[in-house]
C-alpha positions as CSV (number, residue, x, y, z in Angstrom):
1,X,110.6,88.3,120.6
2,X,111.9,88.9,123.8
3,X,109.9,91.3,126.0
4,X,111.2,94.9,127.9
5,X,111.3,95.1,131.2
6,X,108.6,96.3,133.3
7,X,108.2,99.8,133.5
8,X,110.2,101.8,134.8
9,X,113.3,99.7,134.0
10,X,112.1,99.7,131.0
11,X,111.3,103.6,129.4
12,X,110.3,103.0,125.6
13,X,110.6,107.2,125.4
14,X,114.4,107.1,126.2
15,X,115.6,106.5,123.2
16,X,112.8,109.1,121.4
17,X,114.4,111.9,123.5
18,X,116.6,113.6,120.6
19,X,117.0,112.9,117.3
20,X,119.7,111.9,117.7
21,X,118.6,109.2,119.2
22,X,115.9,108.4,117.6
23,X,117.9,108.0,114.2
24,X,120.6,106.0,115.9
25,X,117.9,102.6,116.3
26,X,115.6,103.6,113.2
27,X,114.7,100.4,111.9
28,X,114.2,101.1,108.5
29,X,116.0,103.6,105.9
30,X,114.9,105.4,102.5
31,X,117.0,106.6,100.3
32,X,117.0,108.0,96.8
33,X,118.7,104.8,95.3
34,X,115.5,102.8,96.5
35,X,113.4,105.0,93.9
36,X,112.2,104.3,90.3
37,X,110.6,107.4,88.7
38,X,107.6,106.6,86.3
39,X,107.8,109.3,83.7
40,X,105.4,110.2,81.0
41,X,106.4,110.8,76.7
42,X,104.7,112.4,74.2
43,X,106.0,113.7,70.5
44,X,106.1,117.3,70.0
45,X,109.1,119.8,70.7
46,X,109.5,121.8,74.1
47,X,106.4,120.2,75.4
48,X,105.6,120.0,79.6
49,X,102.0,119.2,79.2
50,X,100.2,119.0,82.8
51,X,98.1,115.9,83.6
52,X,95.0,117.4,85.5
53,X,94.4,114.3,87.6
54,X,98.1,113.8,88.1
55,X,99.1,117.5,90.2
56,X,102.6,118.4,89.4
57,X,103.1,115.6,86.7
58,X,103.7,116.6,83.1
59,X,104.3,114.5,79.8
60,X,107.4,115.1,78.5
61,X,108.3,115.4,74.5
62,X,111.6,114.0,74.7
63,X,114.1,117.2,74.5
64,X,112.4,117.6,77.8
65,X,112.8,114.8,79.2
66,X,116.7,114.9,78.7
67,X,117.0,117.4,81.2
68,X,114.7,115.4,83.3
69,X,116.5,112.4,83.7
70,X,119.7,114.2,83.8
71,X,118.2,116.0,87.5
72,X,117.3,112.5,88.2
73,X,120.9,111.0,88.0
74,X,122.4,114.2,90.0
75,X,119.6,113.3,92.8
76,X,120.4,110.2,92.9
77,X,117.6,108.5,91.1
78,X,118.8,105.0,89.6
79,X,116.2,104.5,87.2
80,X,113.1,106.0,85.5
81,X,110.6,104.6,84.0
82,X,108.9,104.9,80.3
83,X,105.3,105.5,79.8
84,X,104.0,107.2,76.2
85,X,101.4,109.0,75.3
86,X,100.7,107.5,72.0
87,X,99.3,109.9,68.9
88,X,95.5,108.9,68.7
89,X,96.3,108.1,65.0
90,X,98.6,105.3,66.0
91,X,96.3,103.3,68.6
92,X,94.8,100.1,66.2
93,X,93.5,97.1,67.0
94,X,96.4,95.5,66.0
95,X,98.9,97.0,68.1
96,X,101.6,97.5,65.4
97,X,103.2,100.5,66.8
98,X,103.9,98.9,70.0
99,X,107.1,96.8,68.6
100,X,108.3,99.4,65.9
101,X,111.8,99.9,66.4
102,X,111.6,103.8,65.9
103,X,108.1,104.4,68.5
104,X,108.3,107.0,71.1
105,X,109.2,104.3,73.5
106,X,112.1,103.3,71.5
107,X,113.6,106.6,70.6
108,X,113.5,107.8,74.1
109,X,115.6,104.6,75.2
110,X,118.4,105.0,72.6
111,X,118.5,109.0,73.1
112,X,118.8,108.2,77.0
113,X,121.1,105.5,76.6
114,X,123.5,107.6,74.2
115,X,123.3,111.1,76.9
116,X,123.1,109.0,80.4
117,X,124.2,105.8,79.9
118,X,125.1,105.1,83.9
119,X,120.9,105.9,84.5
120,X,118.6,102.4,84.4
121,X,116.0,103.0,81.7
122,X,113.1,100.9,82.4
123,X,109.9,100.2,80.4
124,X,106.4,99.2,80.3
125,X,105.3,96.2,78.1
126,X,101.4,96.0,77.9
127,X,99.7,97.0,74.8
128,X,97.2,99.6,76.6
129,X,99.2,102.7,75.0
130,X,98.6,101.2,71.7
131,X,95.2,99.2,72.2
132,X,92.0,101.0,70.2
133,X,90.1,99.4,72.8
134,X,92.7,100.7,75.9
135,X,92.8,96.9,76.9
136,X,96.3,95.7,78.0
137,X,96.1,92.2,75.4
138,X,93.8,92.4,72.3
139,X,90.0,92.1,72.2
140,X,88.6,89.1,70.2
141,X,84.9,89.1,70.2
142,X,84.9,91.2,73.4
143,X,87.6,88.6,75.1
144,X,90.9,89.6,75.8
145,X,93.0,86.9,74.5
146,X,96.0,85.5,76.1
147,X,97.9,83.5,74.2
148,X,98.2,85.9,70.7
149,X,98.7,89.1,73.3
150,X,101.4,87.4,74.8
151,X,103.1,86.8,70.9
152,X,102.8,90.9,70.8
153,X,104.3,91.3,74.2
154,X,107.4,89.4,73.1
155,X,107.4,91.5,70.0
156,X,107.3,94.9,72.0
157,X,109.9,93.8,74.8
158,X,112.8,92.7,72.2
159,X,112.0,96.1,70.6
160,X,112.9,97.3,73.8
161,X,115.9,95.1,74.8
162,X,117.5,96.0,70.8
163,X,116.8,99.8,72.1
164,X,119.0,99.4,75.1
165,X,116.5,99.1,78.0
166,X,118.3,97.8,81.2
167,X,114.5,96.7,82.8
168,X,111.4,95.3,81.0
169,X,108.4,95.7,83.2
170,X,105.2,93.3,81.8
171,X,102.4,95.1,83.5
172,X,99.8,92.8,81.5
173,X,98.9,90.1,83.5
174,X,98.7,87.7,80.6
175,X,99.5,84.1,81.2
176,X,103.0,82.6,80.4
177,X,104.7,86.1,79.4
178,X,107.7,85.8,81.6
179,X,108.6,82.6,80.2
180,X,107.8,83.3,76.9
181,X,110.1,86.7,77.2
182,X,113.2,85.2,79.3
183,X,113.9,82.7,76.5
184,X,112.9,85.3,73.5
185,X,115.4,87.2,75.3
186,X,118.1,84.7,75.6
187,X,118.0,83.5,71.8
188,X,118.1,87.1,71.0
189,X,121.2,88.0,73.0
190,X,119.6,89.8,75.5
191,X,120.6,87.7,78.3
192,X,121.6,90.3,80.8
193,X,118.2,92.5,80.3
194,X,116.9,92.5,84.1
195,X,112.4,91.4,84.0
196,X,110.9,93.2,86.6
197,X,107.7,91.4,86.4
198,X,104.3,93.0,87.6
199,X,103.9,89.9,88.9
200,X,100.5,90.7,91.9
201,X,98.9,93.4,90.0
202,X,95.3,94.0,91.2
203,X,92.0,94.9,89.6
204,X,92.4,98.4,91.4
205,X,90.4,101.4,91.2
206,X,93.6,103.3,92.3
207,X,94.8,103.8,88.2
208,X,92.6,106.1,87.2
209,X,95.1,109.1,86.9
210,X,97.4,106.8,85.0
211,X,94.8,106.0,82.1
212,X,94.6,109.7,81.6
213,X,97.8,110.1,81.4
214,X,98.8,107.7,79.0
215,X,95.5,108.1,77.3
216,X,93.6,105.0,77.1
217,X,91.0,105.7,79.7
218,X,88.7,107.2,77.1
219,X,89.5,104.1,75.1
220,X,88.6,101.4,77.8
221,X,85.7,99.5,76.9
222,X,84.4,96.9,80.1
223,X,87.5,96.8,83.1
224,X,90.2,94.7,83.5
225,X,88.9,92.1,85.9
226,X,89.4,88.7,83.6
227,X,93.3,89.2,83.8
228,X,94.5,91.9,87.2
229,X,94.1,90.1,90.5
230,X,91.1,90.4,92.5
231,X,91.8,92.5,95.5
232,X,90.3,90.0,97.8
233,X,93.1,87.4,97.0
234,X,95.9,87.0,98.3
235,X,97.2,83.6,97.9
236,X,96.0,84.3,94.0
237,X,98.9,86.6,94.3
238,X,101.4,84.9,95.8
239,X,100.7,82.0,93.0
240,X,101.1,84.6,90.7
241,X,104.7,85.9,92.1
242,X,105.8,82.1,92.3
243,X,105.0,81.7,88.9
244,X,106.7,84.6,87.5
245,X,109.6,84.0,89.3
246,X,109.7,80.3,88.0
247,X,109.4,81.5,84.6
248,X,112.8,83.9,85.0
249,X,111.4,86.7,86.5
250,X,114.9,88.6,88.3
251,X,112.2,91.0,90.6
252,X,108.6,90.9,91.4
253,X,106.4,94.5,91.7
254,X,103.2,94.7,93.8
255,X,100.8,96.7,92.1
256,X,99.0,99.2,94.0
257,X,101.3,100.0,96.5
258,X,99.6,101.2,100.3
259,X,96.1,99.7,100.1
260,X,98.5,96.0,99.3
261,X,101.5,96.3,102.2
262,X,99.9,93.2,103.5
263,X,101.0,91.6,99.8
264,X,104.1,93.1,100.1
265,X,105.9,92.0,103.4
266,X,103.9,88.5,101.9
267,X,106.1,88.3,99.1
268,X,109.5,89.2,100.8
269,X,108.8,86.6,103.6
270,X,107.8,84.1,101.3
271,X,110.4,84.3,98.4
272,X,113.4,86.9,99.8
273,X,113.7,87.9,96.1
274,X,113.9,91.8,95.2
275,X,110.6,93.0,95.9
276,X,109.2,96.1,94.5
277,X,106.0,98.2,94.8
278,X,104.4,100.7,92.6
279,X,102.9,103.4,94.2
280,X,100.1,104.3,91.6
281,X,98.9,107.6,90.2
282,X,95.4,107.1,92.4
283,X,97.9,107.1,95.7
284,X,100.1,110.3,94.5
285,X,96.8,112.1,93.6
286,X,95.1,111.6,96.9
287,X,98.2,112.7,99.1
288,X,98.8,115.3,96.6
289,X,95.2,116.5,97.1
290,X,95.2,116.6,100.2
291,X,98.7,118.2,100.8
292,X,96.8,121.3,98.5
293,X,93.9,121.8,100.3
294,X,95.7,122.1,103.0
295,X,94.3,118.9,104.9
296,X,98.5,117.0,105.2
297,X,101.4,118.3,105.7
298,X,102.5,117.0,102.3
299,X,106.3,116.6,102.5
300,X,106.0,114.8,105.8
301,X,103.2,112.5,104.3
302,X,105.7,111.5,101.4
303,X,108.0,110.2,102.8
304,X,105.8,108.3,105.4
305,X,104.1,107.0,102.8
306,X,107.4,105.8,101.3
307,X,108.7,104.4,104.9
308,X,106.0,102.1,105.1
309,X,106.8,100.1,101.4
310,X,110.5,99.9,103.2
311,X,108.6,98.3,106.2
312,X,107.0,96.1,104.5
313,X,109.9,94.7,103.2
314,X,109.7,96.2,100.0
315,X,113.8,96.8,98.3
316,X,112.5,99.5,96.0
317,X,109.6,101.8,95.0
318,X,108.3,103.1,92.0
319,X,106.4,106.7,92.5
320,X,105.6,110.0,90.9
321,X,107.4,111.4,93.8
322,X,110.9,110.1,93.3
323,X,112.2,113.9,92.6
324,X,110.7,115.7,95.7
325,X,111.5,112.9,97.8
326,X,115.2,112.6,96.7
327,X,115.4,116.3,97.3
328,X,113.7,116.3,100.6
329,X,116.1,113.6,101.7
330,X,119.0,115.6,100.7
331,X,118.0,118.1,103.1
């Protein structure tokens, strides 16, 4: 990199002096199109249920989440993101409900798909929302299994791909799922369904919101250490994105978001394939704490929270956020 000139040739404040200015050689941009909105379902009618741990997030039955998604598209929003809150009745040890055709999951995709059909629907496959024991494969003999959890997974994403879903996101960390998916897909006629792949998802203690939300913290018996990434690794993780990628992954996610920027610019540099982060419910909740109490100026933290994925190289970002930051960018 070449260097300034001394000082004071060189005046790194002259081009900070309006902002004007400063906007002219920003480096980096945000904009609403680089935002995936995770969103929570539940059954019922009329239903905005808060989610105590989650400030300002609700679950959604799904004649409100209509309207939702529709504020979404006229902000500018390309995609949400499906997360259900599964009836207690429903999660089993056997994970039935998470490939039936007619599941929350599934009827939210077709009623979205019929209403918005220009707005990216994009969903979750892991079996955690379905799992009696909250684990994201199935528990044999207190071992989560791989290879029969992966079987399920394929179930539950060309449940999704029939439904309409433009993006599959396997958040489960099991071995061989991307390949196993990609050619599912392909003999099913699914070949243009995009994988975003949770490909470096860590062991993080950043998802506790989430588990609330979709309800499976209760449920978790032991963590998830034999099959997330352990935080300290990060050529684990880059292994992890090769792999995924090799297997017909189309884009990769980071998983936390800000504690793993270093992960991030990582992957761009090393593969230059669309890189994505998610910035989890432990990361809104913090900001979103402090913005309350009064400690952050919480708008101004949002989106510099949201900068710095874009910094690292990241092409998109998925956060609880998207709405108030499309609007905030609008002004």
């Amino acid at each position: 990199m070449q260097s300034p000139a001394p000082y004071p040739a060189a005046r790194m404040r002259r081009l900070r002096r309006t902002r004007a200015l400063r906007e002219m050689v920003q480096e980096n941009g945000l904009s609403a199109g680089d935002l995936i909105w995770p969103v929570f379902i539940r059954d019922g009618d009329g239903v905005e249920e808060p989610i105590a741990s989650l400030p300002g997030v609700n679950r959604l039955s799904l004649d409100r989440l209509l309207p939702a998604a529709e504020r979404a598209l006229v902000l500018g929003i390309p995609a949400i993101c499906l997360f259900p809150y599964t009836a207690q009745e429903l999660r089993t040890e056997d994970c039935a409900e998470a490939w039936n055709p007619d599941n929350l999951t599934n009827r939210a995709i077709r009623m979205l798909k019929a209403e918005l059909p220009e707005l990216m629907v994009m969903t979750d496959i892991a079996l955690d929302p379905y799992n009696a024991n909250g684990h994201d494969g199935f528990v044999v003999d207190g071992q989560i299994v791989n290879d029969e959890t992966v079987e399920a997974l394929v179930k539950m994403g060309l449940a999704q791909a029939d439904a309409g879903a433009d993006i599959l996101g396997p958040s489960d960390m099991m071995d061989g799922r991307i390949g196993a998916l990609r050619s599912a897909l392909e003999a099913a006629g699914h070949a243009d369904v995009a994988i975003l792949s949770y490909a470096a998802k860590f062991a993080s203690g950043f998802y506790g919101p989430f588990r609330d939300a979709v309800g499976a913290g209760t449920r978790l018996v032991g963590d998830k250490a034999t099959y997330q990434i352990n935080p300290a690794n990060r050529e684990e993780a880059l292994a992890c994105v090769a792999r995924d990628l090799s297997e017909g992954a189309d884009m990769v996610m980071v998983k936390p978001g800000m504690p793993y920027l270093d992960i991030c610019r990582a992957v761009k540099d090393r593969f230059a394939r669309p890189t994505f982060a998610y910035q989890v419910s432990g990361e809104y909740a913090m900001l979103m704490a402090a913005a309350q109490n009064g400690w952050l100026d919480g708008d101004k933290v949002m989106l510099e929270s949201l900068m710095s994925f874009k910094r690292a190289g990241c092409d998109g970002v998925l956060t609880y956020f998207a709405p108030r930051v499309a609007e905030a960018l609008r002004k």
